[in-house]
Gaussian input, Z-matrix of N, CA and C with variables (Angstrom, degrees):
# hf/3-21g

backbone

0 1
 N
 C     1     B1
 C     2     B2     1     A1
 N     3     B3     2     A2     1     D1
 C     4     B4     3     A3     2     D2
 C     5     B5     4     A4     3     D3
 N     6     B6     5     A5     4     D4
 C     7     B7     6     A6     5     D5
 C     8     B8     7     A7     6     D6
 N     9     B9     8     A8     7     D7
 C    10    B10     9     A9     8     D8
 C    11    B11    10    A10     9     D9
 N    12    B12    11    A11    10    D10
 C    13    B13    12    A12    11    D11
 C    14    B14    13    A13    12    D12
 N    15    B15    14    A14    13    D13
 C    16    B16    15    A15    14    D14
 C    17    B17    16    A16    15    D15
 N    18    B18    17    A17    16    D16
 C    19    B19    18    A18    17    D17
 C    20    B20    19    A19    18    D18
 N    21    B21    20    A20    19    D19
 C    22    B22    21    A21    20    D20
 C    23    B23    22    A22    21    D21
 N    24    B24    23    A23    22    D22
 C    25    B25    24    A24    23    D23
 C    26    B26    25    A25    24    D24
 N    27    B27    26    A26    25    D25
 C    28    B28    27    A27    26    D26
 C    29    B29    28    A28    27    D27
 N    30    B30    29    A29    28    D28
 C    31    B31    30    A30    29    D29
 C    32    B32    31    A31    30    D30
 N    33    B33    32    A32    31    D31
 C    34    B34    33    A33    32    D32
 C    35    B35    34    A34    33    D33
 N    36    B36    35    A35    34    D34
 C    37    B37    36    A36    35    D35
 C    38    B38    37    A37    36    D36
 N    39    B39    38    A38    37    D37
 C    40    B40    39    A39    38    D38
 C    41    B41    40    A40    39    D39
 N    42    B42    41    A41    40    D40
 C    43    B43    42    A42    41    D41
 C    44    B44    43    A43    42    D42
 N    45    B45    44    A44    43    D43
 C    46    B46    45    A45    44    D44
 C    47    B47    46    A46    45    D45
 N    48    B48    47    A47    46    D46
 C    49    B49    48    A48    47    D47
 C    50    B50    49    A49    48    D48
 N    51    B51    50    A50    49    D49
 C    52    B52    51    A51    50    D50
 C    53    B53    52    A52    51    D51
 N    54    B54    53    A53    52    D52
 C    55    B55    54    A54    53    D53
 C    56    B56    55    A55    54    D54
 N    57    B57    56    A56    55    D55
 C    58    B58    57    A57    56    D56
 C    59    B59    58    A58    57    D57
 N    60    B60    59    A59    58    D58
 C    61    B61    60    A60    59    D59
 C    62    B62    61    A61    60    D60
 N    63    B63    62    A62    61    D61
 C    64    B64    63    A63    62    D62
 C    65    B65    64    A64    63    D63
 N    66    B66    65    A65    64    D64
 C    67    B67    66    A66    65    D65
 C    68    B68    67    A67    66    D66
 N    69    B69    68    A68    67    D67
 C    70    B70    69    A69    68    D68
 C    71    B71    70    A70    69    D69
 N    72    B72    71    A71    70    D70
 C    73    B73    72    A72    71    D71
 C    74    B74    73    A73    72    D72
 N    75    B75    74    A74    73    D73
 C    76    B76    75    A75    74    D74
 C    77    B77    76    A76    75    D75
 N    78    B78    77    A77    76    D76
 C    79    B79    78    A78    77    D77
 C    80    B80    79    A79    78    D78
 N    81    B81    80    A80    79    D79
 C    82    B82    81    A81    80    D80
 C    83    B83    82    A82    81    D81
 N    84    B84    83    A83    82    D82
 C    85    B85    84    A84    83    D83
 C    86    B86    85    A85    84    D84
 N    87    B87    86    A86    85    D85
 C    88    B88    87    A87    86    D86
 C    89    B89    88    A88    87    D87
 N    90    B90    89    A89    88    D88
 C    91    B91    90    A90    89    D89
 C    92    B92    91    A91    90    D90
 N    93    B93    92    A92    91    D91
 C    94    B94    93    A93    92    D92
 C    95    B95    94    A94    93    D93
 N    96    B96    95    A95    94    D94
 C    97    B97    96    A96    95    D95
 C    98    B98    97    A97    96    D96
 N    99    B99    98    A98    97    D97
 C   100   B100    99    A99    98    D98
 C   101   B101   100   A100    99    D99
 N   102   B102   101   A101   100   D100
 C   103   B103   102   A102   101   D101
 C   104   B104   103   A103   102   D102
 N   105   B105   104   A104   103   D103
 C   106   B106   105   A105   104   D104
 C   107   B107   106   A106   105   D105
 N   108   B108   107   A107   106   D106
 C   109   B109   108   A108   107   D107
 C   110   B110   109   A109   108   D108
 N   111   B111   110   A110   109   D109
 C   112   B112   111   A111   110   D110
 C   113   B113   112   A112   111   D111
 N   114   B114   113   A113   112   D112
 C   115   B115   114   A114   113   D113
 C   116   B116   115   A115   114   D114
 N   117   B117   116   A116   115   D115
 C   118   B118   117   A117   116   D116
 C   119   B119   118   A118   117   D117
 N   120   B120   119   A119   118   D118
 C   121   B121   120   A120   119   D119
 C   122   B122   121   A121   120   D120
 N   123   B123   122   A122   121   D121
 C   124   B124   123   A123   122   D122
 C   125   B125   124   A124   123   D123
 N   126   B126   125   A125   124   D124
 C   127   B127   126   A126   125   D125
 C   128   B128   127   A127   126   D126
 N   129   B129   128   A128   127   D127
 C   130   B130   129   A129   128   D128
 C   131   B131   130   A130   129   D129
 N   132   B132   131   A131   130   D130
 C   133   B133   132   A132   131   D131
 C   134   B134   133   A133   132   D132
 N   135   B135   134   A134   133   D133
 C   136   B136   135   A135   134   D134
 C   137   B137   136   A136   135   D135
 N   138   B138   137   A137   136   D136
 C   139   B139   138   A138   137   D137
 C   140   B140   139   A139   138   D138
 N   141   B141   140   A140   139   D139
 C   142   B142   141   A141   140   D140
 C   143   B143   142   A142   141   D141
 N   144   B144   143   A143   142   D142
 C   145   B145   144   A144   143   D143
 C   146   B146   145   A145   144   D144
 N   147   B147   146   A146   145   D145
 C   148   B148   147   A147   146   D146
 C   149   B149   148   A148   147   D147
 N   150   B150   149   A149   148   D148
 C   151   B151   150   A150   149   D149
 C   152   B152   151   A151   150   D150
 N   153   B153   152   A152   151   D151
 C   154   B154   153   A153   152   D152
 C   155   B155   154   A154   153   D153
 N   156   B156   155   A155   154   D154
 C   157   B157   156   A156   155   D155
 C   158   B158   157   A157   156   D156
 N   159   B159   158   A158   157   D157
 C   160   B160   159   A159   158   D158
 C   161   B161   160   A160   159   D159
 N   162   B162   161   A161   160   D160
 C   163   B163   162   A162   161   D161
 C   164   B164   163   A163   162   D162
 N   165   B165   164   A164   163   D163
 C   166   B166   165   A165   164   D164
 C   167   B167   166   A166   165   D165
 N   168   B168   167   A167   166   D166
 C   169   B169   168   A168   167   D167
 C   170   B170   169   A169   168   D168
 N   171   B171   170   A170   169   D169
 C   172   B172   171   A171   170   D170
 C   173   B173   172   A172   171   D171
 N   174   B174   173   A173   172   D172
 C   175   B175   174   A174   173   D173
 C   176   B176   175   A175   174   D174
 N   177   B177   176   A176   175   D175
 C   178   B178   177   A177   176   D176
 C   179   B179   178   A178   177   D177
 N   180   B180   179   A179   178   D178
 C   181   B181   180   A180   179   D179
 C   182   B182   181   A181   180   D180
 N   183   B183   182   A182   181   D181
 C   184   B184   183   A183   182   D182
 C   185   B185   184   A184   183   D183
 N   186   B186   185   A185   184   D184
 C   187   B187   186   A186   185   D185
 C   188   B188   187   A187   186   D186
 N   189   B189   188   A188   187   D187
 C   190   B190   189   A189   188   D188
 C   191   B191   190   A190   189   D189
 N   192   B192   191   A191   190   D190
 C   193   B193   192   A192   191   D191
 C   194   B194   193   A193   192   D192
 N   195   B195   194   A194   193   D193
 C   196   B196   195   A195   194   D194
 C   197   B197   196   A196   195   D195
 N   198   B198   197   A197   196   D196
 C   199   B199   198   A198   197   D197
 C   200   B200   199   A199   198   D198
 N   201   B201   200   A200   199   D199
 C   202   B202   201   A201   200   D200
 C   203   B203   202   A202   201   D201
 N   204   B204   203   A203   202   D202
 C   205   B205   204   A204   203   D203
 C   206   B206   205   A205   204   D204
 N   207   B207   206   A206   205   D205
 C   208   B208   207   A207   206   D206
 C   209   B209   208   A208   207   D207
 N   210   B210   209   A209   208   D208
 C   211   B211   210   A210   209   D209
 C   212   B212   211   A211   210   D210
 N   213   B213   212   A212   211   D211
 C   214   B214   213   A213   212   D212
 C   215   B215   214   A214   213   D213
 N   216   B216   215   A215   214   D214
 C   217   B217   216   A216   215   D215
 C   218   B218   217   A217   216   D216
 N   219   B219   218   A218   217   D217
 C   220   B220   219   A219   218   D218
 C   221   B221   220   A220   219   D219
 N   222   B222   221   A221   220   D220
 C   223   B223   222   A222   221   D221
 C   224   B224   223   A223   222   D222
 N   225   B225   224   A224   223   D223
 C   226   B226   225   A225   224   D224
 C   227   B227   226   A226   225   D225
 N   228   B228   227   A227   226   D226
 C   229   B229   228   A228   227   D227
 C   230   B230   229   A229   228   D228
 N   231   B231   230   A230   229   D229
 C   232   B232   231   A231   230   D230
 C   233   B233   232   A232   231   D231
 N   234   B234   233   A233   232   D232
 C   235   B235   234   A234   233   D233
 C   236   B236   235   A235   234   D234
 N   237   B237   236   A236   235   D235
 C   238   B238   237   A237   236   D236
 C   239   B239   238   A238   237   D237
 N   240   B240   239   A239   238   D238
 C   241   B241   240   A240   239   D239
 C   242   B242   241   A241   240   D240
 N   243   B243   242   A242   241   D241
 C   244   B244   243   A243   242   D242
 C   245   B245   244   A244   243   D243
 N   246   B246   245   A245   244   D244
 C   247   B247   246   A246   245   D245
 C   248   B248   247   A247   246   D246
 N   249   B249   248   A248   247   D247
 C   250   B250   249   A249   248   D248
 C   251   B251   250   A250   249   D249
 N   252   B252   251   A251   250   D250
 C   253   B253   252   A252   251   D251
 C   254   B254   253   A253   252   D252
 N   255   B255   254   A254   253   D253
 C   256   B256   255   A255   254   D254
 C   257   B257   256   A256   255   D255
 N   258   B258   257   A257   256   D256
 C   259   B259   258   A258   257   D257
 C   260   B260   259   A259   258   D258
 N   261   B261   260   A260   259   D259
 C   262   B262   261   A261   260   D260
 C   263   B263   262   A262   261   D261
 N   264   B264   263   A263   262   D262
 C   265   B265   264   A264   263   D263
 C   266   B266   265   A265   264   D264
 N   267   B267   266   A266   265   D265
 C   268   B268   267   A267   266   D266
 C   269   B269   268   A268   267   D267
 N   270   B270   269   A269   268   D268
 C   271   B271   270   A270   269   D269
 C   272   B272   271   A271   270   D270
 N   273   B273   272   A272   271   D271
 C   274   B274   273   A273   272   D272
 C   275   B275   274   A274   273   D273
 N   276   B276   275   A275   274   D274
 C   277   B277   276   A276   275   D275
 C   278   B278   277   A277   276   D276
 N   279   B279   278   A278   277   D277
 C   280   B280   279   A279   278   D278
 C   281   B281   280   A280   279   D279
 N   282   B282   281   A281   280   D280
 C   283   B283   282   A282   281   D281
 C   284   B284   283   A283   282   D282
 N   285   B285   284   A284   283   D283
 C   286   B286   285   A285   284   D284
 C   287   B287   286   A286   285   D285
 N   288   B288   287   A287   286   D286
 C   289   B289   288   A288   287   D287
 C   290   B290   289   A289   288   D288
 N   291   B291   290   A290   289   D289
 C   292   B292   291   A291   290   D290
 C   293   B293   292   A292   291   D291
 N   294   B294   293   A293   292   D292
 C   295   B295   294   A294   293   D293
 C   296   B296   295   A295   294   D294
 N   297   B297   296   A296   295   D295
 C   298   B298   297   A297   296   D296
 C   299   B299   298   A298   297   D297
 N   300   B300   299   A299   298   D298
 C   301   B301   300   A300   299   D299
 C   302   B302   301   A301   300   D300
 N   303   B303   302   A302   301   D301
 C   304   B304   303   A303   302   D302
 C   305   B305   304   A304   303   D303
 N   306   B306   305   A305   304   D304
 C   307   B307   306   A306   305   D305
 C   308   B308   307   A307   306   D306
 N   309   B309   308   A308   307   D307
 C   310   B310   309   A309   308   D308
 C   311   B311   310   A310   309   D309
 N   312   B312   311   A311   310   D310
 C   313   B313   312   A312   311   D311
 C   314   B314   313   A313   312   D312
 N   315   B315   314   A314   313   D313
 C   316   B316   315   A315   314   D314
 C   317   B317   316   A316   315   D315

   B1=1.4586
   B2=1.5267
   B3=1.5854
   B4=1.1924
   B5=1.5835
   B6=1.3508
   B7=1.3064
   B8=1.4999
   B9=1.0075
   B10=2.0255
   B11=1.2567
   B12=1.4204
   B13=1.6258
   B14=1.5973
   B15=1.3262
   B16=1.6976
   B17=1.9200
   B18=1.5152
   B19=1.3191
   B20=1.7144
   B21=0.8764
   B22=1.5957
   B23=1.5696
   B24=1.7026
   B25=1.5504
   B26=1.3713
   B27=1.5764
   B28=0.8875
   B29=1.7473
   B30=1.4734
   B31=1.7746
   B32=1.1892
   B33=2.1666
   B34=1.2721
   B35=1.9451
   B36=1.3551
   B37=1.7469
   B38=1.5142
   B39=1.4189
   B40=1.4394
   B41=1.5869
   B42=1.7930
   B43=1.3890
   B44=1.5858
   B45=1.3287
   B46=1.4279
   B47=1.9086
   B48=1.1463
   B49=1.8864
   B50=1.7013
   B51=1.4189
   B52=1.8869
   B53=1.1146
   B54=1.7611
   B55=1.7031
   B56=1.6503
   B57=1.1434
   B58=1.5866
   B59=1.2383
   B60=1.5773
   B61=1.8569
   B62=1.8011
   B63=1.1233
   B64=1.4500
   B65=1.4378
   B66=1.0603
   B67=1.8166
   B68=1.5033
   B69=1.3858
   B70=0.8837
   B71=2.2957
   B72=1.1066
   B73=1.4821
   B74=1.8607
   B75=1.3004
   B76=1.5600
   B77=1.6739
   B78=1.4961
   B79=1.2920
   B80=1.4193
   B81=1.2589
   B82=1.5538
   B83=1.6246
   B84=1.4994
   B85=1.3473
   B86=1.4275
   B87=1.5601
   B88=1.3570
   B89=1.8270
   B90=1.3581
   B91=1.3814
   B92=1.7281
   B93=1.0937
   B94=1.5304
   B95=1.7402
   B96=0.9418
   B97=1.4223
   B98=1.0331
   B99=1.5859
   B100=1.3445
   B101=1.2265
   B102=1.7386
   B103=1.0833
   B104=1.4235
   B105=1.4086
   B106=1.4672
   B107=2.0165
   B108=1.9395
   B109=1.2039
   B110=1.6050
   B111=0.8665
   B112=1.6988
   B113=1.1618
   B114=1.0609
   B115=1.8985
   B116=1.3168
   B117=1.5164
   B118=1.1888
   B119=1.3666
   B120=1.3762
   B121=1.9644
   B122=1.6497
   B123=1.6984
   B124=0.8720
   B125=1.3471
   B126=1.3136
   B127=1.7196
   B128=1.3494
   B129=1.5778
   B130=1.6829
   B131=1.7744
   B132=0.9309
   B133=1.7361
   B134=1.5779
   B135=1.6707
   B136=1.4152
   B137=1.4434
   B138=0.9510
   B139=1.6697
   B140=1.4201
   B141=1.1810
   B142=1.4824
   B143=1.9997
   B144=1.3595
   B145=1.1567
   B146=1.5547
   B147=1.2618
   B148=2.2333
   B149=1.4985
   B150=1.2423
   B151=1.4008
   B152=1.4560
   B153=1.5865
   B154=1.7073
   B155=1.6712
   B156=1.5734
   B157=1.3988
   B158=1.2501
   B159=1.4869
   B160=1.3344
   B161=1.7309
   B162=1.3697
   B163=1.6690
   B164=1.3411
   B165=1.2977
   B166=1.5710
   B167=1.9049
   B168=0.7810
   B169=1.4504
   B170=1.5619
   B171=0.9784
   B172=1.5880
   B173=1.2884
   B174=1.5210
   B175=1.2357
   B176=1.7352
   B177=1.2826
   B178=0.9200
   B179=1.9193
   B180=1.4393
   B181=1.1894
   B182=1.6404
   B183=0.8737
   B184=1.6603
   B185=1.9678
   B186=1.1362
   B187=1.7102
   B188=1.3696
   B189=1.7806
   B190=1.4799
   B191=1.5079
   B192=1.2418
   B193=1.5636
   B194=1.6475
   B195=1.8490
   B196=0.9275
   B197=1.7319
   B198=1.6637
   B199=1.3073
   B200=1.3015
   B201=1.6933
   B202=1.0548
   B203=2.0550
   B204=1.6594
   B205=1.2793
   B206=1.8161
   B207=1.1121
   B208=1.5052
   B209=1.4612
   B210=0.8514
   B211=1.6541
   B212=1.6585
   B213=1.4625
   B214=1.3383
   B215=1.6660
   B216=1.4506
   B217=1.2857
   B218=2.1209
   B219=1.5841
   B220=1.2794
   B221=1.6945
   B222=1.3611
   B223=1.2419
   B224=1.0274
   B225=1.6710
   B226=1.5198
   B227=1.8189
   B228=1.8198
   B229=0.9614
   B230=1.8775
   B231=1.0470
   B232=1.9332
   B233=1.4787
   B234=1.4265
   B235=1.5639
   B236=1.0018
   B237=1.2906
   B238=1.7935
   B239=1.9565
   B240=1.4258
   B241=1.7719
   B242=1.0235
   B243=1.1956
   B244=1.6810
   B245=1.2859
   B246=1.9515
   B247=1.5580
   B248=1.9669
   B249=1.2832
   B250=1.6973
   B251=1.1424
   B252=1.2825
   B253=1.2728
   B254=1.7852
   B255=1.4632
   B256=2.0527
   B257=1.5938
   B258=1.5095
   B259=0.9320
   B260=1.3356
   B261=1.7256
   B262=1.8518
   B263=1.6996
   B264=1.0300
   B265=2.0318
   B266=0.8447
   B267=1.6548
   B268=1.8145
   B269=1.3416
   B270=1.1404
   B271=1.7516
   B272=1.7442
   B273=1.8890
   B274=1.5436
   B275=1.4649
   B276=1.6188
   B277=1.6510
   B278=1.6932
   B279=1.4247
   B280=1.6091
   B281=1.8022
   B282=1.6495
   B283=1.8179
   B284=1.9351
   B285=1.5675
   B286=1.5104
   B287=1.7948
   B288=1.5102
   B289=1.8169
   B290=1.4300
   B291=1.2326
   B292=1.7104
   B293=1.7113
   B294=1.5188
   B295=2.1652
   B296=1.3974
   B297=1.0351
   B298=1.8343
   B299=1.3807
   B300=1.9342
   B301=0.9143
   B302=1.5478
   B303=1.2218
   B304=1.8943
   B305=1.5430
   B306=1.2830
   B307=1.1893
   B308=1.7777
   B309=1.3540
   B310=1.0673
   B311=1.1680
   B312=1.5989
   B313=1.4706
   B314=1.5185
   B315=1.4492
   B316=1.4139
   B317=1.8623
   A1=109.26
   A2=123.24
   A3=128.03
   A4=103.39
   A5=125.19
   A6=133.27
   A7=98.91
   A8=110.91
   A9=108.23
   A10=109.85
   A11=99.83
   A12=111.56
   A13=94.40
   A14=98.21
   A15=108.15
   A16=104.15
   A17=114.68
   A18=100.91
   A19=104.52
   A20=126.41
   A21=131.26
   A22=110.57
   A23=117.42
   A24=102.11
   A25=109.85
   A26=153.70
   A27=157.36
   A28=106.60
   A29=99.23
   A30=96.19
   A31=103.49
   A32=125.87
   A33=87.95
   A34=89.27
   A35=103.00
   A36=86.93
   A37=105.33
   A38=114.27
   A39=115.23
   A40=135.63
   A41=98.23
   A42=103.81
   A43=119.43
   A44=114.73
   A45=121.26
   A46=95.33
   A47=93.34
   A48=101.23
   A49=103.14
   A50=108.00
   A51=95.18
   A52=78.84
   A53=94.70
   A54=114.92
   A55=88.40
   A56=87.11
   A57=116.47
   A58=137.95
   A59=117.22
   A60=96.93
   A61=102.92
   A62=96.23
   A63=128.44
   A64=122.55
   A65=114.39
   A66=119.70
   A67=96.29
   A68=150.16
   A69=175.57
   A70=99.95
   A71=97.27
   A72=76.17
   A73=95.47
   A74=120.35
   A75=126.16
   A76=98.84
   A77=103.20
   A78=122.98
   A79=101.79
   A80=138.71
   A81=130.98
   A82=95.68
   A83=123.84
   A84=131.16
   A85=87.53
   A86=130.22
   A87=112.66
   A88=124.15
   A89=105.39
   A90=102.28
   A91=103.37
   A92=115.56
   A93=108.51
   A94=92.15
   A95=130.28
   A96=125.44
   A97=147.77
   A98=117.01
   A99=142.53
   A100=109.44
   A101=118.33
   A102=117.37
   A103=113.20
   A104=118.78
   A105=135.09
   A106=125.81
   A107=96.76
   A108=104.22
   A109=102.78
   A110=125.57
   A111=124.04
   A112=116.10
   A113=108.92
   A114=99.86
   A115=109.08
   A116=119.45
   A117=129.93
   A118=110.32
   A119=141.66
   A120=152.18
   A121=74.25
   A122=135.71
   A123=107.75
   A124=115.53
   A125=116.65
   A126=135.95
   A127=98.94
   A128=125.67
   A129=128.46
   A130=100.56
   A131=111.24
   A132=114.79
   A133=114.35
   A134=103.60
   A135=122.00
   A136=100.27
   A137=119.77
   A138=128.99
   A139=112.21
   A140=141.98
   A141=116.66
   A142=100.33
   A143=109.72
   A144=107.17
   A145=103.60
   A146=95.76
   A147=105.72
   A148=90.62
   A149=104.93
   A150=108.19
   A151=115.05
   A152=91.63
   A153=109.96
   A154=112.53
   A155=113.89
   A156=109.94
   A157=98.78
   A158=114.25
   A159=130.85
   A160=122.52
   A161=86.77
   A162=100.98
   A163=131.17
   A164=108.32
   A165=117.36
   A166=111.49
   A167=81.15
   A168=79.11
   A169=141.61
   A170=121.49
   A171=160.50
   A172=87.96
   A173=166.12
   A174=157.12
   A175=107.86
   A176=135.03
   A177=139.75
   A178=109.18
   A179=129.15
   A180=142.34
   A181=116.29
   A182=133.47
   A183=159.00
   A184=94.91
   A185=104.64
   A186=109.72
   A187=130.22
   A188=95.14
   A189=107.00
   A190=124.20
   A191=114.03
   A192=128.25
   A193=102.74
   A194=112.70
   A195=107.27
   A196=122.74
   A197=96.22
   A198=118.74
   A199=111.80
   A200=117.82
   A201=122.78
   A202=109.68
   A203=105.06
   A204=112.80
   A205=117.86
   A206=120.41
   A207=134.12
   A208=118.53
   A209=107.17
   A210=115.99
   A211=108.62
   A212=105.30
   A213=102.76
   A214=101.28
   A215=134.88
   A216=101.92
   A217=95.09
   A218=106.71
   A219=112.30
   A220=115.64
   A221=127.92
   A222=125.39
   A223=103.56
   A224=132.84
   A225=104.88
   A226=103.79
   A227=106.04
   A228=96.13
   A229=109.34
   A230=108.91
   A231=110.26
   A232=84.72
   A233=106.96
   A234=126.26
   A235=126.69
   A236=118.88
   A237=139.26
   A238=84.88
   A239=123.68
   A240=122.20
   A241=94.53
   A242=152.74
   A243=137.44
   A244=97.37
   A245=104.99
   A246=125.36
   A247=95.61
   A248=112.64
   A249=123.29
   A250=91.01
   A251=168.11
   A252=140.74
   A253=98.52
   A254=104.63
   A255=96.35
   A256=110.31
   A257=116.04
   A258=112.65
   A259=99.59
   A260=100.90
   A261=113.24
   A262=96.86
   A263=83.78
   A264=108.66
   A265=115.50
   A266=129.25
   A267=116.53
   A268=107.62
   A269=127.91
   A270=110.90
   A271=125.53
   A272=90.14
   A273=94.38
   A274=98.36
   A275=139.09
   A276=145.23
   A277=90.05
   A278=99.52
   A279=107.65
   A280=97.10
   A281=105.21
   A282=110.24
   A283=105.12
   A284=103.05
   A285=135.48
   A286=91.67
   A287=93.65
   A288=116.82
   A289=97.17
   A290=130.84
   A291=133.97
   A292=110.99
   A293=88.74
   A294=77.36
   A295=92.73
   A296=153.57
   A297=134.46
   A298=97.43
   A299=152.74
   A300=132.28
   A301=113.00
   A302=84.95
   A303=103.24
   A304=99.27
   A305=152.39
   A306=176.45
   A307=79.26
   A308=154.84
   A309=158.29
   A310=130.94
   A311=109.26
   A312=119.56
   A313=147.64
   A314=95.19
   A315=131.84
   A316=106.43
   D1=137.53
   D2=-172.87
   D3=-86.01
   D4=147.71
   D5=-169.66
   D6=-104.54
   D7=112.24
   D8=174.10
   D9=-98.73
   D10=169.29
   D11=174.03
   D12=-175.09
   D13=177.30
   D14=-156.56
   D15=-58.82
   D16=-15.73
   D17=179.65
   D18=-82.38
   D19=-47.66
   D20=-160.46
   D21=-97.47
   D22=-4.78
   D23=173.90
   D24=-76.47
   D25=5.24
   D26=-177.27
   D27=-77.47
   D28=-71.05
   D29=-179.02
   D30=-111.50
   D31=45.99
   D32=141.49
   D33=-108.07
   D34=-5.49
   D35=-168.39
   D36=-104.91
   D37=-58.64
   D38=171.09
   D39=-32.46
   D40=-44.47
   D41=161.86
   D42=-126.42
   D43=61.02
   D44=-178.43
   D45=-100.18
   D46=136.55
   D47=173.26
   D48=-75.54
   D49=-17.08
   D50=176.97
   D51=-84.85
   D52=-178.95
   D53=162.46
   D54=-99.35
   D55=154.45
   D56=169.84
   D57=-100.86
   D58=140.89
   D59=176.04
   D60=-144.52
   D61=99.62
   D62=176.12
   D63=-60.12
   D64=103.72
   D65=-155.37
   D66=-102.02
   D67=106.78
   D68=-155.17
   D69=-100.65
   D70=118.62
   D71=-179.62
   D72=-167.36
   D73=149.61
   D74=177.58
   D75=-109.01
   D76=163.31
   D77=-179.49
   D78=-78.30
   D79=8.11
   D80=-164.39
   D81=-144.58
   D82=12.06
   D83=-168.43
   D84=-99.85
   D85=110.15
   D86=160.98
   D87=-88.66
   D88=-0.49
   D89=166.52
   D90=-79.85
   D91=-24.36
   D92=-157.70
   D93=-88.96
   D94=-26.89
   D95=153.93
   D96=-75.79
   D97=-4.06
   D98=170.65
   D99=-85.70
   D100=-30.12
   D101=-174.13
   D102=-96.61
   D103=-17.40
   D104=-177.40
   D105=-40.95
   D106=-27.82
   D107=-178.46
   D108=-87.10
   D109=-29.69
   D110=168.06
   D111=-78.18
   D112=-21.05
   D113=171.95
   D114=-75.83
   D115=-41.21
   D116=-175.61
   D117=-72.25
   D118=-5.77
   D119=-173.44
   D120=-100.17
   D121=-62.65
   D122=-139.45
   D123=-100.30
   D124=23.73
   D125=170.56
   D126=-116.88
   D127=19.81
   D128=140.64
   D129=-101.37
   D130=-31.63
   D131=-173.46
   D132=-54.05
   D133=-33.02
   D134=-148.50
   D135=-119.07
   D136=-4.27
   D137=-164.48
   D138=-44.69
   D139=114.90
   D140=177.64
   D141=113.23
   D142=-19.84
   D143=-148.07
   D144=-134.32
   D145=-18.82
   D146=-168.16
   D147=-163.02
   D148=125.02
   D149=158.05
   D150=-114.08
   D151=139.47
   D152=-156.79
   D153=-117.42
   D154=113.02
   D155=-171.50
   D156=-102.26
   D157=-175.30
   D158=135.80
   D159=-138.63
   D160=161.42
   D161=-179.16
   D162=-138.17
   D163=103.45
   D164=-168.13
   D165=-53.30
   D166=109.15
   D167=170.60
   D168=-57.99
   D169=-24.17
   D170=-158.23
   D171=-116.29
   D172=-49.60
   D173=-171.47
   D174=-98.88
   D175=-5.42
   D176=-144.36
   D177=-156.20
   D178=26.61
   D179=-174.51
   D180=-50.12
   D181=-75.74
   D182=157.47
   D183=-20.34
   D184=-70.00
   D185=173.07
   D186=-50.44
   D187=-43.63
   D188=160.98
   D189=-70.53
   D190=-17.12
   D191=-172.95
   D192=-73.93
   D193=-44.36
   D194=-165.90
   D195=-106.27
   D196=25.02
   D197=168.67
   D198=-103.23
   D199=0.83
   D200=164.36
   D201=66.21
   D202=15.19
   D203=171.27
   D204=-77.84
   D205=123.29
   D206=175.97
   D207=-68.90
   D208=-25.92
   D209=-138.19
   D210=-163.48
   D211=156.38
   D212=168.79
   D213=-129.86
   D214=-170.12
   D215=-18.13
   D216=-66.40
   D217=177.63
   D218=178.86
   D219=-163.08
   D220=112.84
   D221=-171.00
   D222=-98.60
   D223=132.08
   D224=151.32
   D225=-121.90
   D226=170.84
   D227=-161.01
   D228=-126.86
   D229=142.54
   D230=-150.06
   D231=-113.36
   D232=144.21
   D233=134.64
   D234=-152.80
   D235=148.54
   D236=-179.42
   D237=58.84
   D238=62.76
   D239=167.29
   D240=67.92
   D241=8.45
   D242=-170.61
   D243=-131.70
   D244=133.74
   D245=162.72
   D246=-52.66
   D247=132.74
   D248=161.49
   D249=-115.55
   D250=-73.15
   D251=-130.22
   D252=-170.05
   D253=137.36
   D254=153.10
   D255=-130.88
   D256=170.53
   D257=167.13
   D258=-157.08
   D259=150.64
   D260=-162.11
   D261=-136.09
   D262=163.18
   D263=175.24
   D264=45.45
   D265=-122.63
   D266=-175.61
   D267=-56.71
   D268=-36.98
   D269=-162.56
   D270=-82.75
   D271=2.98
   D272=179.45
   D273=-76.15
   D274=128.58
   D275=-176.69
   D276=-158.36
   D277=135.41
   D278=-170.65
   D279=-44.58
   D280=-45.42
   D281=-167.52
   D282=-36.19
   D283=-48.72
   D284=-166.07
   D285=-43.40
   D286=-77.49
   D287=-178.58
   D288=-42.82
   D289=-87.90
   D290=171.14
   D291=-0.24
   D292=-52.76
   D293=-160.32
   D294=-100.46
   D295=-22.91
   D296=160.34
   D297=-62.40
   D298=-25.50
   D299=169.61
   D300=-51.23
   D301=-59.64
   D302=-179.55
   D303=-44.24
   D304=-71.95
   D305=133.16
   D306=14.33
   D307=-100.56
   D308=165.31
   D309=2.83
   D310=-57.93
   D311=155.74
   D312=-59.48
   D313=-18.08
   D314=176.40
   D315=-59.80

């Protein structure tokens, strides 16, 4: 998984030819770290097909401000430069991430 921050979220998400799904997560988030080992199986699953970042939240404030993210944990998911969909707090569940991927590829 590629690590972003305000220099490199431009051309790896804005202008990436995959769609993207940008996992938003803090060092003090224990859902966002519980969930971190399945995100990470499923950006081997997808390889070739979805490119899968993350973004610390806590190192990265100003970026997060202007993604208009609240909260962690929070994925959202890009194609062709364009936000398609996010989803935050209870409803982030690997199943959740899975079918807006699917939804992407389409």
């Amino acid at each position: 998984m590629i690590e972003l921050n305000k220099d490199n979220f431009e051309s790896e998400v804005l202008q990436s030819d995959l769609p993207v799904v940008v996992d938003l997560w803090g060092p003090k988030c224990g859902p966002c770290l519980a969930l971190m080992p399945q995100v990470e199986e499923l950006s081997s699953q997808y390889e070739g097909k979805v490119k899968f970042c993350k973004l610390n939240v806590a190192e990265n404030r100003r970026l997060v401000i202007s993604l208009k993210v609240m909260g962690v944990p929070t994925f959202l998911f890009y194609k062709g430069g364009e936000l398609k969909d996010r989803i935050s707090g209870e409803e982030v569940t690997i199943e959740a991430i899975k079918e807006r991927m699917e939804k992407l590829l389409q």
